[in-house]
PLY file of the C-alpha trace (Angstrom):
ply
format ascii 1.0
element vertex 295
property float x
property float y
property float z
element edge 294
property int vertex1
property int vertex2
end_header
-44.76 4.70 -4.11
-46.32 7.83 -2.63
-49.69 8.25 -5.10
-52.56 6.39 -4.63
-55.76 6.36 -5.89
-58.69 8.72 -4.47
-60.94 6.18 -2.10
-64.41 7.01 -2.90
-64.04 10.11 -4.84
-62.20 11.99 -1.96
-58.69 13.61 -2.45
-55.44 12.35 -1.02
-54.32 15.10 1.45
-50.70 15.59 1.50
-48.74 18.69 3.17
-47.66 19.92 -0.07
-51.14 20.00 -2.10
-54.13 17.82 -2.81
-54.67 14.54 -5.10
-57.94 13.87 -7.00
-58.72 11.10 -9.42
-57.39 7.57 -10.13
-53.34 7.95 -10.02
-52.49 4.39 -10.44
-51.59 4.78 -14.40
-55.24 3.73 -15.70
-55.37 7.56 -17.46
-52.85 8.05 -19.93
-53.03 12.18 -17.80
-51.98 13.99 -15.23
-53.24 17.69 -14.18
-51.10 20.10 -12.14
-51.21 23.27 -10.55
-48.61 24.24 -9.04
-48.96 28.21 -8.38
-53.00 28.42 -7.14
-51.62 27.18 -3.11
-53.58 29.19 -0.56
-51.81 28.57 2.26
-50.00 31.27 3.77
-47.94 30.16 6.56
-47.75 32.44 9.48
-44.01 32.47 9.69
-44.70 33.87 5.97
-47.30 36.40 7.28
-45.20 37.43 9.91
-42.01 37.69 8.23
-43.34 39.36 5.33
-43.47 43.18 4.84
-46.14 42.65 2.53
-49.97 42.14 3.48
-51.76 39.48 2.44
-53.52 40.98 -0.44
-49.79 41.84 -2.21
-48.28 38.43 -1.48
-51.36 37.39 -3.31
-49.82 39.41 -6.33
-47.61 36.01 -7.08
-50.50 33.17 -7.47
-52.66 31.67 -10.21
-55.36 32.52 -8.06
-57.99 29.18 -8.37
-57.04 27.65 -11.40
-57.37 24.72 -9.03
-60.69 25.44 -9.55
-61.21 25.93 -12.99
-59.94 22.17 -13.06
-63.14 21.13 -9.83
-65.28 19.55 -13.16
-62.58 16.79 -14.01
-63.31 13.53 -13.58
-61.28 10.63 -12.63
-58.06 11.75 -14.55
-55.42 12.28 -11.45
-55.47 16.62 -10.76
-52.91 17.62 -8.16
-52.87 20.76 -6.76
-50.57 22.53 -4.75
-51.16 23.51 -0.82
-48.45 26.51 -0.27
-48.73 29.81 -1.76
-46.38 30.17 -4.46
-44.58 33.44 -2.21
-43.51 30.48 -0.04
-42.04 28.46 -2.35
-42.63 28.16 -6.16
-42.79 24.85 -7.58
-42.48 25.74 -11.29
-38.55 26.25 -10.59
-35.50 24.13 -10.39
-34.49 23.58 -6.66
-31.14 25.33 -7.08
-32.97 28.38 -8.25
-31.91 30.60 -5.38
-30.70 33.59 -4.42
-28.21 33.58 -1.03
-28.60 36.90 -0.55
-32.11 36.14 0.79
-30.39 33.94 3.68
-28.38 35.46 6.82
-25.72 32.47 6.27
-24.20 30.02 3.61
-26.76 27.54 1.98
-26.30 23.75 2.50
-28.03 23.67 -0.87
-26.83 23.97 -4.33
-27.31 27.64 -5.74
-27.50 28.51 -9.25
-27.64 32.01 -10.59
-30.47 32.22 -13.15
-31.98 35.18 -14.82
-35.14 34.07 -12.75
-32.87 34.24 -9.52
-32.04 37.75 -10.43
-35.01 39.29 -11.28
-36.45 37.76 -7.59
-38.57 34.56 -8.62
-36.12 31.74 -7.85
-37.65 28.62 -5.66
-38.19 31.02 -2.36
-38.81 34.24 -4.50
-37.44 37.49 -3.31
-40.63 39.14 -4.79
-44.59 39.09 -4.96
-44.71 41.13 -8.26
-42.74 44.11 -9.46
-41.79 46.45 -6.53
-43.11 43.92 -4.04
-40.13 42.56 -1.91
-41.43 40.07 0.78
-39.08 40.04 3.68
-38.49 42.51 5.97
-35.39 40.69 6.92
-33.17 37.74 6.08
-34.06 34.29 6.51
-32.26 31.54 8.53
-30.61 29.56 6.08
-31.70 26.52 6.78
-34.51 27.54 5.64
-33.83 26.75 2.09
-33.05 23.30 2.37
-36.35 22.42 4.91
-38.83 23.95 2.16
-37.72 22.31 -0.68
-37.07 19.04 1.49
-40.87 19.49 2.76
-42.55 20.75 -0.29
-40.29 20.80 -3.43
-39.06 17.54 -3.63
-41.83 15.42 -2.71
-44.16 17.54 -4.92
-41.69 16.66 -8.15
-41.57 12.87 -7.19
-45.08 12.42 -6.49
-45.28 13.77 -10.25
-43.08 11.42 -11.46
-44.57 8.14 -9.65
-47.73 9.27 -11.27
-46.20 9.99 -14.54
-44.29 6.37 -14.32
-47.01 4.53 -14.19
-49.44 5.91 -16.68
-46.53 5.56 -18.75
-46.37 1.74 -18.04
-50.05 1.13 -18.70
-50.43 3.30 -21.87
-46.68 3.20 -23.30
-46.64 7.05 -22.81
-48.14 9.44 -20.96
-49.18 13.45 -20.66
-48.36 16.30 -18.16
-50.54 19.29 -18.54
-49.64 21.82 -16.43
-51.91 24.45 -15.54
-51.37 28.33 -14.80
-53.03 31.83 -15.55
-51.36 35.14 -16.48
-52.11 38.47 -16.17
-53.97 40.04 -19.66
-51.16 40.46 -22.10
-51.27 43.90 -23.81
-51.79 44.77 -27.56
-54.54 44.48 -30.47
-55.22 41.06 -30.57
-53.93 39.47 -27.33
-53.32 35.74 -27.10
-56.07 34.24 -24.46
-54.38 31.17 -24.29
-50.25 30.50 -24.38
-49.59 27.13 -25.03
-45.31 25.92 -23.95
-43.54 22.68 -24.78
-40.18 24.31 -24.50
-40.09 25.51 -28.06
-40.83 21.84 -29.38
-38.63 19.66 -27.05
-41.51 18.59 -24.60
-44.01 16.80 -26.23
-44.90 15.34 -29.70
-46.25 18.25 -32.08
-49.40 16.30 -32.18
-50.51 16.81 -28.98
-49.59 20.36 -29.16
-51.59 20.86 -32.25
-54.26 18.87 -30.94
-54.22 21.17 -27.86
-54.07 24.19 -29.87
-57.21 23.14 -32.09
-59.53 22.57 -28.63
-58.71 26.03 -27.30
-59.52 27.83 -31.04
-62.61 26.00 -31.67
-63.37 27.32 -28.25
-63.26 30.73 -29.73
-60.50 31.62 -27.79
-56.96 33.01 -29.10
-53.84 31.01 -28.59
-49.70 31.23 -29.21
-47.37 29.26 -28.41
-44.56 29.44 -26.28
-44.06 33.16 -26.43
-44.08 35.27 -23.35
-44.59 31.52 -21.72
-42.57 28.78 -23.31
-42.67 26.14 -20.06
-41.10 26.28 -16.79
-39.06 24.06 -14.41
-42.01 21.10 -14.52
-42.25 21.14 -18.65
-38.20 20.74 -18.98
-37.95 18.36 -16.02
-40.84 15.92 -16.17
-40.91 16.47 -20.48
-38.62 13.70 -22.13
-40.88 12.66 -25.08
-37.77 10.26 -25.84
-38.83 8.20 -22.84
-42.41 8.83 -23.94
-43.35 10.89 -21.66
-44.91 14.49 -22.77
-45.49 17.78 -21.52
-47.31 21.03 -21.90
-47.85 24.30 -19.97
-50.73 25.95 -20.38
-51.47 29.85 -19.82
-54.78 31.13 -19.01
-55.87 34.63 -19.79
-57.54 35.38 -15.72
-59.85 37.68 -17.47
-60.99 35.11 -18.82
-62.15 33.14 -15.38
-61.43 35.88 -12.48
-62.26 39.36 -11.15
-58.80 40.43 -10.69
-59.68 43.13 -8.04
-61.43 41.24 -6.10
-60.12 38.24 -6.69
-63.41 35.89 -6.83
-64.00 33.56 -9.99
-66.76 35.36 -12.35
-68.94 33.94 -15.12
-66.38 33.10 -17.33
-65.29 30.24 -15.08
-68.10 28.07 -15.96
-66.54 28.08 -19.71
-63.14 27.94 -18.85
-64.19 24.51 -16.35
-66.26 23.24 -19.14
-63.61 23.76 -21.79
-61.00 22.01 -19.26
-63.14 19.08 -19.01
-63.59 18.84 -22.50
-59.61 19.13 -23.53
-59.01 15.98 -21.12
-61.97 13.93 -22.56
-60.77 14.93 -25.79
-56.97 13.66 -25.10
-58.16 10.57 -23.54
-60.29 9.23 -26.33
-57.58 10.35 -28.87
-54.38 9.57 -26.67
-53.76 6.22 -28.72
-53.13 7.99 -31.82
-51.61 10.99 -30.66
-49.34 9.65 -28.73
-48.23 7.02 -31.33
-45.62 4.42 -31.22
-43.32 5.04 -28.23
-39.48 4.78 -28.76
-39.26 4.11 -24.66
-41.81 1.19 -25.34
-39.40 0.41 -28.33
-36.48 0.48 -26.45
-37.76 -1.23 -23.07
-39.42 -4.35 -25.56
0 1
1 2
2 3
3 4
4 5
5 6
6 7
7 8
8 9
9 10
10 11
11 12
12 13
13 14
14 15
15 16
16 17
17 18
18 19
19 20
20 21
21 22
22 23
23 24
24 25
25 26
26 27
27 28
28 29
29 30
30 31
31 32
32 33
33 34
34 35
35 36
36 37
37 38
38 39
39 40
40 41
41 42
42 43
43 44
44 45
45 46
46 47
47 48
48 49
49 50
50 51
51 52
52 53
53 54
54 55
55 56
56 57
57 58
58 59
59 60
60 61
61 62
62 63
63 64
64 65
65 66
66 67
67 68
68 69
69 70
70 71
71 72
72 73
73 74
74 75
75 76
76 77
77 78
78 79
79 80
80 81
81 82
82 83
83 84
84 85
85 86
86 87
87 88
88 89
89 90
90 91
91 92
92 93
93 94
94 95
95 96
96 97
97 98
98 99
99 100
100 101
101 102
102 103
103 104
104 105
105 106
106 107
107 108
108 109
109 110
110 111
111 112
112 113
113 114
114 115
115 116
116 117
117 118
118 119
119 120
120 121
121 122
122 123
123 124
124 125
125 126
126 127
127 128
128 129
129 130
130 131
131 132
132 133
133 134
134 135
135 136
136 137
137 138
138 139
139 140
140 141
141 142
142 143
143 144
144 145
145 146
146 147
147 148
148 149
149 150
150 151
151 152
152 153
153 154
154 155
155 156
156 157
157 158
158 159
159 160
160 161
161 162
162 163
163 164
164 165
165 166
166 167
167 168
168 169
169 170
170 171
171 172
172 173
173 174
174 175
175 176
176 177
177 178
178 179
179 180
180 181
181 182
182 183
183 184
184 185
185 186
186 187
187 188
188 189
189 190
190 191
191 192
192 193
193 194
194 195
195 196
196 197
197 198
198 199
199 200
200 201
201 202
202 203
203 204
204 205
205 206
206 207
207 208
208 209
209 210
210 211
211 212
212 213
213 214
214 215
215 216
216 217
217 218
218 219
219 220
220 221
221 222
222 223
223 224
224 225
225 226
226 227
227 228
228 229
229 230
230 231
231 232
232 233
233 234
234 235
235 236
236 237
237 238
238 239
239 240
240 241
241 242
242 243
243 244
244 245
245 246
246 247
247 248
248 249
249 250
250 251
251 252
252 253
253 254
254 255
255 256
256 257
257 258
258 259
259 260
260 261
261 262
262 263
263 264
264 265
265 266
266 267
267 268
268 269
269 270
270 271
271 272
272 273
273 274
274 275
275 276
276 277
277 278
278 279
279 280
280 281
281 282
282 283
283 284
284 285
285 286
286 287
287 288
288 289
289 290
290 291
291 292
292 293
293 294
């Protein structure tokens, strides 16, 4: 198996992100994030009509870092920037007119696809098209080889064996989103792919620690769960998953982009949420019918 356990507190260095904590199944949790990548490759950089400051239009600028005050519960975070390659969608999720040539890779057509933010997106933010030319099409298949795929089954090894300790186990993964508009704006968006990824306990539990943080918070509506909530979420084989949304007012100077203040909260709120689950996972998570089923 590729996860292993942090040696004295360090993270595991991978090319496709970073691993901190104890991944060997002895947390019933895993943290990811798989938008707040910093790295910028230069063939990116050089290939992109874009500068740096617009491709940086498409991340969840350091919510890594609003997860730094976590503890021993396994956090992975992801290395690329998400204009590279975007790991909250399904590998087929691309568009071949992007590429100078046919793909040796499946292709799907998605609404995602067409509006430019398949797996290689076509587009920073509104307006914002990256390339300046098409890319060599075996392109595709080496970044998702390189980055996709090992990214997804590092997940699931880590996943698979908290499952196998605890009987189930619990993906939260971790975004931000620009300041939705309105009266009374939610501050927090809460996904389980309208009820199919995870037990309505955990949601509600989830939902209680992010009000009686004084915060406000919806559920699944603009943000219901991407690729890694409908993939990795099966609560049938006990294991669970929720996206969570984070209001970057909340945490980050958006101009600027540099954490503010508000960070200190949001960390402390973070850390609080997984102690929270941890203590509680026994009853929330309840008798599993994959622990049924495997007995």
């Amino acid at each position: 198996m590729m996860f292993r356990a942090s040696a004295a507190g360090q993270p595991a260095i991978f090319p496709w992100g970073r691993l901190s904590g104890d991944a060997d199944g002895r947390w019933p949790l895993l943290l990811t994030s798989p938008h707040s990548g910093r790295h910028y490759p230069p063939a990116l950089l050089a290939g992109s009509r874009l500068a740096l400051v617009q491709l940086r239009r498409a991340e969840d600028a350091f919510v890594d870092a609003l997860l730094d005050g976590i503890a021993g519960v396994p956090v992975l975070a992801a290395s690329h920037a998400r204009s590279w390659l975007d790991l909250n969608r399904r590998p087929d999720e691309l568009d071949p007119a992007m590429f100078d040539g046919p793909l040796a890779v499946p292709v799907a057509a998605t609404e995602r696809v067409a509006a430019g933010l398949g797996v290689i997106p076509r587009l920073a933010g509104h307006g914002l098209d990256i390339y300046a030319r098409a890319l060599p099409a075996t392109e595709a298949a080496a970044r998702l080889a390189s980055l996709h795929a090992p990214w997804h089954e590092q997940v699931g090894h880590i996943l698979a064996a908290a499952r196998a300790q605890h009987g189930a186990a619990l993906l939260i993964d971790c975004h931000s989103m620009p300041s939705p508009t309105g009266a009374r704006p939610p501050q927090i968006v809460l996904g389980d792919c309208h009820g199919r990824s995870a037990d309505p306990a955990i949601m509600q539990a989830i939902e209680d620690h992010f009000r009686s943080a004084g915060w406000r918070v919806t559920r699944n509506a603009p943000y219901a769960g991407g690729h890694t909530t409908r993939h990795h979420g099966q609560p049938g084989t006990g294991i669970h998953a929720v996206q969570i949304e984070i209001d970057r007012a909340l945490y980050l100077d958006g101009h600027k982009l540099v954490l503010h203040a508000g960070a200190t909260k949001v960390r402390s709120v973070m850390a609080a949420l997984v102690q929270r689950l941890v203590a509680d996972w026994p009853q929330l998570a309840g008798p599993s019918p994959w622990a049924e089923a495997a007995e």
